[in-house]
N, C-alpha and C positions, 0 to 999 in steps of 0.2 A: 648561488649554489648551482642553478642550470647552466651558468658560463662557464664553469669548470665539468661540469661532465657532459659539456657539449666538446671543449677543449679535449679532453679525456678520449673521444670518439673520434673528432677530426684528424689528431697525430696518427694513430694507427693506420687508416684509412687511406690519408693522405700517402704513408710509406709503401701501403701496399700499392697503389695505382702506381708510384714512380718506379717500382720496382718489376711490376708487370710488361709497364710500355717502353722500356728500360731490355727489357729480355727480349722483346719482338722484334728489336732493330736489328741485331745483329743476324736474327734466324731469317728473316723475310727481307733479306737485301736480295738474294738471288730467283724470289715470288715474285719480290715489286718492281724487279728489272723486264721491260719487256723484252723478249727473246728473238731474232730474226734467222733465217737459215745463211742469210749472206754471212753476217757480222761475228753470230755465235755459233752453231751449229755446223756449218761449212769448213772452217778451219779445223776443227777438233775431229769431225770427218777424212780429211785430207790428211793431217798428222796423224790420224789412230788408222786410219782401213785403205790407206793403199800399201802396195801396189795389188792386194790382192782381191780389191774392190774396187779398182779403177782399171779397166779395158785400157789397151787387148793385152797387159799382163794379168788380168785379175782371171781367177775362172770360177769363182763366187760369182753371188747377186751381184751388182753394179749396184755404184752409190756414187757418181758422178755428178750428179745433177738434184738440185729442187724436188722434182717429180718421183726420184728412183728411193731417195730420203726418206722423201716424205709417205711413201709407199709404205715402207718397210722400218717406220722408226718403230713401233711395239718390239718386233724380233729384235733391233740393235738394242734397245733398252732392257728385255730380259736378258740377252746374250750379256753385257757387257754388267749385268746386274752380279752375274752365278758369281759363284765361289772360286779361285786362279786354280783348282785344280781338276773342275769337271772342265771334261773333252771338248763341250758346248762355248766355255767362257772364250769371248771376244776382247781384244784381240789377242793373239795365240802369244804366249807369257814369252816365247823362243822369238818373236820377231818384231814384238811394238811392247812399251811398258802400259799396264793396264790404265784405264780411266781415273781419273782424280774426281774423289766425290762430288768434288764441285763441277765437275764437266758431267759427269750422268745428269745433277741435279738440273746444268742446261739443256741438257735434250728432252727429260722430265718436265719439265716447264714451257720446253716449246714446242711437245706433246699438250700441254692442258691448255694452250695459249692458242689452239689451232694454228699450228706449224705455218706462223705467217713465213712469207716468203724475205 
């Protein structure tokens, strides 16, 4: 009698834990990735904010470099966070197409990752 409503307890249990860790994989590929400024963050920089973040056409902040990035990623990540129609959103909807949640969720991560280089 207790091997079946142990049986009884196990099944359920068991569905729920494969169904849990099951759901994490697909959410936390781009957590468990570590993020570098050369590799991730640099290109999506260079496609998304020049020319008007890259000297001597830019007459923005500069975002050229490691240092000017990593200065200023808060600002790029609210900017590019807003909604395509306030004045604020990055980059301007007339001259680059906006961010792919998956590229925010890069700069977002190599924000929490201390923006190794």
């Amino acid at each position: 009698m207790k091997r079946n409503q142990l049986i009884v307890l196990i099944i359920p249990l068991s569905m729920l834990m494969a169904n849990c860790s099951s759901a994490k994989k697909g959410k936390d590929y781009v957590e468990a990735k570590k993020i570098s400024y050369t590799a991730d963050v640099k290109p999506i920089i260079t496609n998304s904010c020049t020319p008007c973040h890259m000297p001597p056409q830019g007459r923005k902040e500069p975002f050229e470099n490691y240092e000017q990035v990593k200065e200023h990623i808060a600002a790029i990540i609210a900017r590019v966070k807003l909604p395509q129609d306030d004045r604020k959103f990055m980059p301007p909807v007339n001259k680059k197409p906006a961010l792919t949640n998956e590229q925010v969720a890069i700069l977002v991560q190599w924000q929490q990752q201390n923006m190794p280089q």
